[in-house]
N, CA, C and O atoms as a Maestro MAE file, in Angstrom:
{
 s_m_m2io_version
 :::
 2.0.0
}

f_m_ct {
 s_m_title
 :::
 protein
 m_atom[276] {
  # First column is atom index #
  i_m_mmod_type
  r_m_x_coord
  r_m_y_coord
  r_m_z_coord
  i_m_residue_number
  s_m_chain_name
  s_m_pdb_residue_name
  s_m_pdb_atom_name
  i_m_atomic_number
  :::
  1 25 72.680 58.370 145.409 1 A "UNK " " N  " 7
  2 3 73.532 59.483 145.066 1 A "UNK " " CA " 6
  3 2 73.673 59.543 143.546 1 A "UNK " " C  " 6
  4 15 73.990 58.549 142.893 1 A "UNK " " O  " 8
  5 25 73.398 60.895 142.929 2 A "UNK " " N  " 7
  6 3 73.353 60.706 141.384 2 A "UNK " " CA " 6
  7 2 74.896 60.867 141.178 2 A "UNK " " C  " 6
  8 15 75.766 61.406 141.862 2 A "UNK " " O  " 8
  9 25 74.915 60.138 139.868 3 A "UNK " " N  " 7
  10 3 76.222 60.434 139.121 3 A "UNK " " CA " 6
  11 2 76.755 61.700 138.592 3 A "UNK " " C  " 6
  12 15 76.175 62.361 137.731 3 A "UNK " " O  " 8
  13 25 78.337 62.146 139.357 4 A "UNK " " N  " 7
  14 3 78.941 63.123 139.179 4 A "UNK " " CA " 6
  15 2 78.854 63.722 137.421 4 A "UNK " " C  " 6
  16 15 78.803 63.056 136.387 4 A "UNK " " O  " 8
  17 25 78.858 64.449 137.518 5 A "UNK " " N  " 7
  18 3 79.086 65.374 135.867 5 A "UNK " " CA " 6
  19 2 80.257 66.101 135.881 5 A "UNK " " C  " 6
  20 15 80.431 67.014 136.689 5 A "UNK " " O  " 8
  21 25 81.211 65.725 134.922 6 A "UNK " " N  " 7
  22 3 82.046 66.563 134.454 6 A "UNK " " CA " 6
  23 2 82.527 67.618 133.863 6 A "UNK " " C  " 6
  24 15 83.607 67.399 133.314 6 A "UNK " " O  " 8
  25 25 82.205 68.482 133.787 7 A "UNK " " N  " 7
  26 3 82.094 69.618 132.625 7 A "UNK " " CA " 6
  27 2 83.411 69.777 131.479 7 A "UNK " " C  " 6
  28 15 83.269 70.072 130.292 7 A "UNK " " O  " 8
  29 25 84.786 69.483 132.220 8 A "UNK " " N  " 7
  30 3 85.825 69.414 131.579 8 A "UNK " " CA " 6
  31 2 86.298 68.188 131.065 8 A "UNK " " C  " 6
  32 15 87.442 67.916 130.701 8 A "UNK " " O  " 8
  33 25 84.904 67.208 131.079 9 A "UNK " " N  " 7
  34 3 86.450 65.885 130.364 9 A "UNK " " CA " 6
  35 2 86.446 65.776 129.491 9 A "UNK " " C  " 6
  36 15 87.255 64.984 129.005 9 A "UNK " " O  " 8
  37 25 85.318 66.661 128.450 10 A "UNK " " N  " 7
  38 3 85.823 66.259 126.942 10 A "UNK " " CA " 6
  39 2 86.590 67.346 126.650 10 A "UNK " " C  " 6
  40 15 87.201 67.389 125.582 10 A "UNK " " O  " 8
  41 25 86.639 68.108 127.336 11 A "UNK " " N  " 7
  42 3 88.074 69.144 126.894 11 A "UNK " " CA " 6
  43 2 89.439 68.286 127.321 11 A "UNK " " C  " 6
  44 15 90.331 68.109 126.492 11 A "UNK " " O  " 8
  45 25 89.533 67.741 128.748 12 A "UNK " " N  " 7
  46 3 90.320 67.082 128.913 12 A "UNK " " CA " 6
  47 2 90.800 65.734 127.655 12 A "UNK " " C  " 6
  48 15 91.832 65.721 126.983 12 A "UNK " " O  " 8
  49 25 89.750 64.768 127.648 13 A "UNK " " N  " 7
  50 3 89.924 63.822 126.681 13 A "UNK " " CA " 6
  51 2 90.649 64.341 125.607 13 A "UNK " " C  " 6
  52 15 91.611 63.710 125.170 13 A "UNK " " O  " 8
  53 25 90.098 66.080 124.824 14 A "UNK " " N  " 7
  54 3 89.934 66.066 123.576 14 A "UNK " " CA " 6
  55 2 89.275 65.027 122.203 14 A "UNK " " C  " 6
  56 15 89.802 64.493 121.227 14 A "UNK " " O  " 8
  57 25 87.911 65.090 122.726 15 A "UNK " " N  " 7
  58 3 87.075 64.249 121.944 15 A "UNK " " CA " 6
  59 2 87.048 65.161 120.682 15 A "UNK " " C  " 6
  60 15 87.413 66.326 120.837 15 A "UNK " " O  " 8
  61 25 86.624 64.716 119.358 16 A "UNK " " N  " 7
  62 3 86.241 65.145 118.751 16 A "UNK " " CA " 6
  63 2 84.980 65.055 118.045 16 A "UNK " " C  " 6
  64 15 84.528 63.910 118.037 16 A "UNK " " O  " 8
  65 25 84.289 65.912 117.460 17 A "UNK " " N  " 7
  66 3 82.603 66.029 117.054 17 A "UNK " " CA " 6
  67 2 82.659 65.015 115.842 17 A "UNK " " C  " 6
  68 15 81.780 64.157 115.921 17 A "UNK " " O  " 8
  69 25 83.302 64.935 114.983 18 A "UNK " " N  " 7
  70 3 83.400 64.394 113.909 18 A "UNK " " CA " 6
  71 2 83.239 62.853 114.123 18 A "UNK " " C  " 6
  72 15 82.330 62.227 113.577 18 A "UNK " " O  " 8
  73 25 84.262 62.211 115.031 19 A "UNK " " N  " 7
  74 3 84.185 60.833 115.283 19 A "UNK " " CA " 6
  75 2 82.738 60.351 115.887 19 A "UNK " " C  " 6
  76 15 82.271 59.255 115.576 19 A "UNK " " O  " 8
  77 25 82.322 60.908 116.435 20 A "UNK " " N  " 7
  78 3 80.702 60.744 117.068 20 A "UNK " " CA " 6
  79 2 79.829 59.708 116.321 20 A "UNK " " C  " 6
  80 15 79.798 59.924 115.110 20 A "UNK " " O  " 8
  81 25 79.201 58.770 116.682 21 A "UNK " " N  " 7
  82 3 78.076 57.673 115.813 21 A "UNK " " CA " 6
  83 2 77.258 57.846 116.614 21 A "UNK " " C  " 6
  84 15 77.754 57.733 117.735 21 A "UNK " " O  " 8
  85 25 76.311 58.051 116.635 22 A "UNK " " N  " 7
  86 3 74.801 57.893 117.436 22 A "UNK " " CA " 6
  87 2 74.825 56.659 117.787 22 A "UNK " " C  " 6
  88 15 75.408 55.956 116.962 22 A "UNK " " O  " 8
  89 25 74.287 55.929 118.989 23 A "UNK " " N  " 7
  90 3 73.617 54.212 118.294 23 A "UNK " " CA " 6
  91 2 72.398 54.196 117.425 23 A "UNK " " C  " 6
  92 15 72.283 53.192 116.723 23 A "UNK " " O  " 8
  93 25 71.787 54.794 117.363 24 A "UNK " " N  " 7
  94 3 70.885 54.622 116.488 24 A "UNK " " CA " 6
  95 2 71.125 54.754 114.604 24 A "UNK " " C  " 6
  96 15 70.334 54.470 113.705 24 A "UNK " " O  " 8
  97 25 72.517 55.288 114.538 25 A "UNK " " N  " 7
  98 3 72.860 55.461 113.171 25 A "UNK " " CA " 6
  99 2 73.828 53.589 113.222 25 A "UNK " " C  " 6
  100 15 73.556 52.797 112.319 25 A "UNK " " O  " 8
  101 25 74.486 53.321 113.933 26 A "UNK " " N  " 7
  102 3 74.823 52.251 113.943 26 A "UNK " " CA " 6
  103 2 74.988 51.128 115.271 26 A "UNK " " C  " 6
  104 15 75.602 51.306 116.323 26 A "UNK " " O  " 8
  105 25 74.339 50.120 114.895 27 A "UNK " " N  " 7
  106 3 74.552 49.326 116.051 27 A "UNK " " CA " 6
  107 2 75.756 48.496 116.690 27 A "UNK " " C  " 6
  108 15 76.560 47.724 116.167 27 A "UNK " " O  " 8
  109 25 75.568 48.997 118.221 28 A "UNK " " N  " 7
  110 3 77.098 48.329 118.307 28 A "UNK " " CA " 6
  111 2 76.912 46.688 118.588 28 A "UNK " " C  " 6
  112 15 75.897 45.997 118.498 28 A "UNK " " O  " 8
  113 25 78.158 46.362 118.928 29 A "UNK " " N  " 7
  114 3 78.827 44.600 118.865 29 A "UNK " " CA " 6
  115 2 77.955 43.947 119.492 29 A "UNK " " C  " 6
  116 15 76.872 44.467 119.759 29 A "UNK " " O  " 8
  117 25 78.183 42.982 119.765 30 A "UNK " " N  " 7
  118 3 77.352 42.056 121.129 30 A "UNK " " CA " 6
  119 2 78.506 42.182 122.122 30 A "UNK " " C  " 6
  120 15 78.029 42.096 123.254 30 A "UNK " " O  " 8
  121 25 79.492 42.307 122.151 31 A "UNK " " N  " 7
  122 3 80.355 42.341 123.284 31 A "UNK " " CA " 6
  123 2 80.574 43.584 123.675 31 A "UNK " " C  " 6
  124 15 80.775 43.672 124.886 31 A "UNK " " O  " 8
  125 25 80.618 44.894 122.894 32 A "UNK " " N  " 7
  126 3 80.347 46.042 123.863 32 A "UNK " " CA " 6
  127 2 78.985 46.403 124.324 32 A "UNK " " C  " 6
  128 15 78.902 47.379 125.069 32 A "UNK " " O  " 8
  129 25 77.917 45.774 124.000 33 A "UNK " " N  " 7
  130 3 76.950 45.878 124.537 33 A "UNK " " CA " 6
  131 2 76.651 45.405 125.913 33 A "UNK " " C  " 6
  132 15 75.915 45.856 126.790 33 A "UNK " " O  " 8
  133 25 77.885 43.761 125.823 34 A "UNK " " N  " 7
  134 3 77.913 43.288 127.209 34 A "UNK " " CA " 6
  135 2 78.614 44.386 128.144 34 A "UNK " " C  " 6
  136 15 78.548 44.580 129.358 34 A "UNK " " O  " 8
  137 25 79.219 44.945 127.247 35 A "UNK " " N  " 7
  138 3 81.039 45.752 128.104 35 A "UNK " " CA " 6
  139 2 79.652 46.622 128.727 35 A "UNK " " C  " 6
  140 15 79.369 46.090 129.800 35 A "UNK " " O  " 8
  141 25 78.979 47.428 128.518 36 A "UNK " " N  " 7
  142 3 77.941 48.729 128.448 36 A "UNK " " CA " 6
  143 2 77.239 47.882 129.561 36 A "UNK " " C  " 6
  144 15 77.307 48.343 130.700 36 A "UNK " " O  " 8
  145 25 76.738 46.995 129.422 37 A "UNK " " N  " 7
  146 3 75.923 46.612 130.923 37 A "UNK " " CA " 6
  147 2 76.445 46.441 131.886 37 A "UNK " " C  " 6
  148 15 76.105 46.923 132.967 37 A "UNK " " O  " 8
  149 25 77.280 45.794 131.703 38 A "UNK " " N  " 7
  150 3 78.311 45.650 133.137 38 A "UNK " " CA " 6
  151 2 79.002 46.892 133.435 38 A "UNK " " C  " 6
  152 15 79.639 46.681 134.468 38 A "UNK " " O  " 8
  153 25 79.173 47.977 133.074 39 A "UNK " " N  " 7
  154 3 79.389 49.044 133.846 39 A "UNK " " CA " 6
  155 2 78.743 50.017 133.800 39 A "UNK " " C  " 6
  156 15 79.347 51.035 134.137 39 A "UNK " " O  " 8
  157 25 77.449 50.161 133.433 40 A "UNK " " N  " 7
  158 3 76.094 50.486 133.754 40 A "UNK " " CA " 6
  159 2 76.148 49.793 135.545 40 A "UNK " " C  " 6
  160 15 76.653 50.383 136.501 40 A "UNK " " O  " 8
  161 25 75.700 48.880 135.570 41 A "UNK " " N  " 7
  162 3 75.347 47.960 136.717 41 A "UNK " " CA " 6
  163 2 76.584 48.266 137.300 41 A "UNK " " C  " 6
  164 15 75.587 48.960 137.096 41 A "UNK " " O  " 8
  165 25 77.572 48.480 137.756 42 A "UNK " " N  " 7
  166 3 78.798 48.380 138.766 42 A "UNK " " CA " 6
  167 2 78.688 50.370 138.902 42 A "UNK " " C  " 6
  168 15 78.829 50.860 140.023 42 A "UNK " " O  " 8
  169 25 78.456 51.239 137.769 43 A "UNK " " N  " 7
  170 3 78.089 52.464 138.379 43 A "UNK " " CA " 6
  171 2 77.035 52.425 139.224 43 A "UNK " " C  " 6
  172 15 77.245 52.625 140.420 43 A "UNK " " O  " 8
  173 25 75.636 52.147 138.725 44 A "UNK " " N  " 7
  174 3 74.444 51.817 139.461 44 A "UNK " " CA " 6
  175 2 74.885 51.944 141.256 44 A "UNK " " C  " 6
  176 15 74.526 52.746 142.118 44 A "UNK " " O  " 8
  177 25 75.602 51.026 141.284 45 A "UNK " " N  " 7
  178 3 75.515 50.704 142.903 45 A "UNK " " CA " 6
  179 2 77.206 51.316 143.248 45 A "UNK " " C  " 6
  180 15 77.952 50.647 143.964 45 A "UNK " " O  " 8
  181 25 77.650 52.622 142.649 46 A "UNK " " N  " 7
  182 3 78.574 53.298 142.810 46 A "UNK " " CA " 6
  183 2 80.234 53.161 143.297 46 A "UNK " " C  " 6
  184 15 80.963 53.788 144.066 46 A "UNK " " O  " 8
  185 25 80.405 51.833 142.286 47 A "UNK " " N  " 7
  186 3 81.025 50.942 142.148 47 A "UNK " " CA " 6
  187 2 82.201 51.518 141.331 47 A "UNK " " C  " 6
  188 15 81.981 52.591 140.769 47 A "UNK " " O  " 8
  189 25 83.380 50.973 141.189 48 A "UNK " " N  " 7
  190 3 84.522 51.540 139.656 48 A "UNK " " CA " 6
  191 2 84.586 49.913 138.783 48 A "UNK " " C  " 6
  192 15 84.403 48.714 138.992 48 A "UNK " " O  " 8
  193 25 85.012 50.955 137.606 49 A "UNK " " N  " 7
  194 3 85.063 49.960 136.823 49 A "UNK " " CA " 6
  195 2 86.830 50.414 135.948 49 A "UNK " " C  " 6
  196 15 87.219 51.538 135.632 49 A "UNK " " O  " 8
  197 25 87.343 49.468 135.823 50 A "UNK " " N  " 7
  198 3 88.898 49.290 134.799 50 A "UNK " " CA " 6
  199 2 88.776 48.629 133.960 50 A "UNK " " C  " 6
  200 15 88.288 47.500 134.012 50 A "UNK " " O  " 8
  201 25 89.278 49.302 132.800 51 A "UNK " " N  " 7
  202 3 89.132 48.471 131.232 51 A "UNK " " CA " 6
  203 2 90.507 48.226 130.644 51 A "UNK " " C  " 6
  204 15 91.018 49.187 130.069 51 A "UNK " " O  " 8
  205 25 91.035 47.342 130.685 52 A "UNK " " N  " 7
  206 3 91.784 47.113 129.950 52 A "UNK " " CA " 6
  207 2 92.376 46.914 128.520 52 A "UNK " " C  " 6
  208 15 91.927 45.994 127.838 52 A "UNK " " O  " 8
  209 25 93.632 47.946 127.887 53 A "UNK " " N  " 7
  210 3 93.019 47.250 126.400 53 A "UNK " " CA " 6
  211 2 94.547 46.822 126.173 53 A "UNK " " C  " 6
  212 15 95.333 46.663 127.107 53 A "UNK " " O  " 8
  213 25 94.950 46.615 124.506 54 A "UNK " " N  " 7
  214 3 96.221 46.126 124.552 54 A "UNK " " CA " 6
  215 2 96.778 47.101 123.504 54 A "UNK " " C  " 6
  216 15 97.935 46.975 123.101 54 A "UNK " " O  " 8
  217 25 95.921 48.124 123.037 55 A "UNK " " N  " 7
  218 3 97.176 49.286 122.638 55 A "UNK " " CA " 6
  219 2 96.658 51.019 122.386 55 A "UNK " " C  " 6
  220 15 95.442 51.206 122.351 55 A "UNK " " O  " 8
  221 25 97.235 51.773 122.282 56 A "UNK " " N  " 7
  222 3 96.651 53.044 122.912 56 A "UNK " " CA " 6
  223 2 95.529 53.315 121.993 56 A "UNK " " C  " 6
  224 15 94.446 53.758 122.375 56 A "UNK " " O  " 8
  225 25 95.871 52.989 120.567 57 A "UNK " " N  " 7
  226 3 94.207 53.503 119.348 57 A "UNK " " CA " 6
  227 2 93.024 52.739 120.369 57 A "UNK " " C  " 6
  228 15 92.014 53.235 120.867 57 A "UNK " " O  " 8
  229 25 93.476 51.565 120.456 58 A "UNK " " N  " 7
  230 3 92.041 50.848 121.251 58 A "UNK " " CA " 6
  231 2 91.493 51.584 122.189 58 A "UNK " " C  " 6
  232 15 90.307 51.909 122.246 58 A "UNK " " O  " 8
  233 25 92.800 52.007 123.342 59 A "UNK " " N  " 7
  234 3 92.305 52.510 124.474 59 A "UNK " " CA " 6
  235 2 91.235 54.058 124.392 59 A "UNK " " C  " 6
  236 15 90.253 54.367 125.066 59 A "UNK " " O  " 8
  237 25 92.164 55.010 122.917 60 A "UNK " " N  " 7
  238 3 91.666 55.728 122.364 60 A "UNK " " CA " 6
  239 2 90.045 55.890 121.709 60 A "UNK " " C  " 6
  240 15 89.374 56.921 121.673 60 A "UNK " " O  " 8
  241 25 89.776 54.911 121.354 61 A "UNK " " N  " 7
  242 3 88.495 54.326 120.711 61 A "UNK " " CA " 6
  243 2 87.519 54.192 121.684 61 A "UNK " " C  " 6
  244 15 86.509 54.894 121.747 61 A "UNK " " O  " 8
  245 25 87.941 52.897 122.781 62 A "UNK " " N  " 7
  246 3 87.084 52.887 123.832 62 A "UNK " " CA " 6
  247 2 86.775 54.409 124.581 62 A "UNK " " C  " 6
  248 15 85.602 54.780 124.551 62 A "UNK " " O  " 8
  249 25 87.526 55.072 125.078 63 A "UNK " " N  " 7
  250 3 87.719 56.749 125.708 63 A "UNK " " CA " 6
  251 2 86.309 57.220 124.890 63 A "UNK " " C  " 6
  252 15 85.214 57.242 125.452 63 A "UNK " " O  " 8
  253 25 86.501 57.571 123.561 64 A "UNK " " N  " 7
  254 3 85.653 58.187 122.765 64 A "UNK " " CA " 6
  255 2 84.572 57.843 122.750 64 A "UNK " " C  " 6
  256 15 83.689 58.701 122.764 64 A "UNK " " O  " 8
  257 25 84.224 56.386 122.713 65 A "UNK " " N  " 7
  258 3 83.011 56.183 122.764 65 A "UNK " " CA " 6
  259 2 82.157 56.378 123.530 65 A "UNK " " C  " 6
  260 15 81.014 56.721 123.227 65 A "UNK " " O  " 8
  261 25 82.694 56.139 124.953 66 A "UNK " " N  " 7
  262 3 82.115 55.882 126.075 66 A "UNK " " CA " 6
  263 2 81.881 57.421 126.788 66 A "UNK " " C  " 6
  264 15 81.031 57.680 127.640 66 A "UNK " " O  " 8
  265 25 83.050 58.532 126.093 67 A "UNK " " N  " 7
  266 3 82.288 60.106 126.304 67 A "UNK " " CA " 6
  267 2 81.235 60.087 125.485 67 A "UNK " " C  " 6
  268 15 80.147 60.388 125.977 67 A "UNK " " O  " 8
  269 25 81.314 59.701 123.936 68 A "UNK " " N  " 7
  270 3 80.159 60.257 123.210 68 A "UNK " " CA " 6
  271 2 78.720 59.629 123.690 68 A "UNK " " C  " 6
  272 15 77.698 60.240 123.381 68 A "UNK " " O  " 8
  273 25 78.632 58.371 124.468 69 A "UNK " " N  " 7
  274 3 77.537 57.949 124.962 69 A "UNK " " CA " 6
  275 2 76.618 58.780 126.218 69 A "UNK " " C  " 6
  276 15 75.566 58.296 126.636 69 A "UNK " " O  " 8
  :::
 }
 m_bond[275] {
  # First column is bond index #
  i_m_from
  i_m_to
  i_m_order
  :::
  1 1 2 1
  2 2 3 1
  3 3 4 2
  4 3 5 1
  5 5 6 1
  6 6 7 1
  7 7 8 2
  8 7 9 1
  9 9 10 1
  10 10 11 1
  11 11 12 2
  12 11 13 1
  13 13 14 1
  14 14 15 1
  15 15 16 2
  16 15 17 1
  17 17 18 1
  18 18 19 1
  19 19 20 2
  20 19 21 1
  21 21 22 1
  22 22 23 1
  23 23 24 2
  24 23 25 1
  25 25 26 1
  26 26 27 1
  27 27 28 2
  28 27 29 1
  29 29 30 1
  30 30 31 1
  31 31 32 2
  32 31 33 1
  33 33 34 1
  34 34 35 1
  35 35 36 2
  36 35 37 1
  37 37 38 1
  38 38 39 1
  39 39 40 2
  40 39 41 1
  41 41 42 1
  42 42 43 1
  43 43 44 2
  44 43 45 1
  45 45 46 1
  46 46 47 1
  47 47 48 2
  48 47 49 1
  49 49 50 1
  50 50 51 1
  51 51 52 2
  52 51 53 1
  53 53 54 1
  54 54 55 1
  55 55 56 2
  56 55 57 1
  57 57 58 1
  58 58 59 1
  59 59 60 2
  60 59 61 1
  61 61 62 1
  62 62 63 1
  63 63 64 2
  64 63 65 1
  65 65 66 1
  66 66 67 1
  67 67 68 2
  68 67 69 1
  69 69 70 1
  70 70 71 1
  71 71 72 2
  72 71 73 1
  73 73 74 1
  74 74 75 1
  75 75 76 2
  76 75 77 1
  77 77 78 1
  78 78 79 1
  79 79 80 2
  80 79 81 1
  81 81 82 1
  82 82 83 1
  83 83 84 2
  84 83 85 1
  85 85 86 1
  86 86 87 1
  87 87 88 2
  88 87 89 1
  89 89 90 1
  90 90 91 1
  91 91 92 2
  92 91 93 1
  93 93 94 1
  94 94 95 1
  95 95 96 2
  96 95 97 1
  97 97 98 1
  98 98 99 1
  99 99 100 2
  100 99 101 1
  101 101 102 1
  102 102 103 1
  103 103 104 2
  104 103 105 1
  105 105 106 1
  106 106 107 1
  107 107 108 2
  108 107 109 1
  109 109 110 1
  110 110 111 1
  111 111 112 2
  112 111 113 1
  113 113 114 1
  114 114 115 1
  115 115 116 2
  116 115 117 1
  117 117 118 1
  118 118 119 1
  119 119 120 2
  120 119 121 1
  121 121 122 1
  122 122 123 1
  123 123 124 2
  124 123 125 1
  125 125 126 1
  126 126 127 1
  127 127 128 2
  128 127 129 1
  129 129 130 1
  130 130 131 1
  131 131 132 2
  132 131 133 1
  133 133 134 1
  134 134 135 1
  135 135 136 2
  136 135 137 1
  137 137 138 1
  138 138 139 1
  139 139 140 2
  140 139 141 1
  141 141 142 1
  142 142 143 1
  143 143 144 2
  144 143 145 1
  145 145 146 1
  146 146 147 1
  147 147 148 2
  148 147 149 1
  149 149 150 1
  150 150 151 1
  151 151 152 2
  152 151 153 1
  153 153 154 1
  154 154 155 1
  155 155 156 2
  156 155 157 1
  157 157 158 1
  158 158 159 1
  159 159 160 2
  160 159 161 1
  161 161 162 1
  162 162 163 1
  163 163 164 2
  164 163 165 1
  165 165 166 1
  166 166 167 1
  167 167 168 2
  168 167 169 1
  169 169 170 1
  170 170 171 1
  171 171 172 2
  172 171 173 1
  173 173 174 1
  174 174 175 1
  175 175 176 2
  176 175 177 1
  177 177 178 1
  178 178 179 1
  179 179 180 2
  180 179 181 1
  181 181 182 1
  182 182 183 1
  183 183 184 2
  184 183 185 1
  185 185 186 1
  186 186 187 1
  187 187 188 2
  188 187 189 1
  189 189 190 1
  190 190 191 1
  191 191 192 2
  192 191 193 1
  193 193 194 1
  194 194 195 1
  195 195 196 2
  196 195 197 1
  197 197 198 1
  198 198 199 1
  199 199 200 2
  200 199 201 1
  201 201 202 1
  202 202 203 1
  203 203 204 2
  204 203 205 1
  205 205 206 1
  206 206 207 1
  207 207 208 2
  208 207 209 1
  209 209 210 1
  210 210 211 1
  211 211 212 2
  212 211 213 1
  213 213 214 1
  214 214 215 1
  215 215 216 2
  216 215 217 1
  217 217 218 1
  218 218 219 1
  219 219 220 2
  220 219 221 1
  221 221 222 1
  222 222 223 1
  223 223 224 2
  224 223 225 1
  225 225 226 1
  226 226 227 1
  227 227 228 2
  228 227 229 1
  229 229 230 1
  230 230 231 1
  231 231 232 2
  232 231 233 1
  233 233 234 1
  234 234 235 1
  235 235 236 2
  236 235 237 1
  237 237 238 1
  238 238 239 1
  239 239 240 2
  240 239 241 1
  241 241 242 1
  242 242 243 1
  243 243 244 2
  244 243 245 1
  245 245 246 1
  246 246 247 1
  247 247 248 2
  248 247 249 1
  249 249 250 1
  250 250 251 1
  251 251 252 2
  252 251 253 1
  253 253 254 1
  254 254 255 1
  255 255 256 2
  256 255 257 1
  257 257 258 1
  258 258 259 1
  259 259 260 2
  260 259 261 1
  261 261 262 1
  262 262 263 1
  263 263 264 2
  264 263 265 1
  265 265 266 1
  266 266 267 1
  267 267 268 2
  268 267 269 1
  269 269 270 1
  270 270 271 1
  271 271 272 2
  272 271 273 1
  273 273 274 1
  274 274 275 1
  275 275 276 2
  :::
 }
}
């Protein structure tokens, strides 16, 4: 079963264009790279995934990224 598409969540989110990094303009961490496989692999087999963070910019940050990907 392919993965649902949203049409409204970056309206919802309110992402913005500006904050956007390509990966290819910069490389990310070794630990969100781990974060990125492991819920790669837990969507894969149509699975959920919860991220926890410990304050809303973070939670904010993570949100953004993970639309702009």
């Amino acid at each position: 079963m392919p993965l649902r598409k949203y049409a409204n969540l970056k309206d919802y989110l309110q992402v913005s264009n500006e904050s956007r990094v390509t990966s290819k303009e910069k490389k990310n961490p070794a630990f969100l790279e781990h974060l990125l496989k492991k819920l790669d692999s837990h969507i894969a087999v149509q699975g959920k995934c919860l991220i926890l963070t410990l304050t809303k910019k973070s939670s904010e940050e993570v949100t953004n990224f993970l639309v702009s990907k």
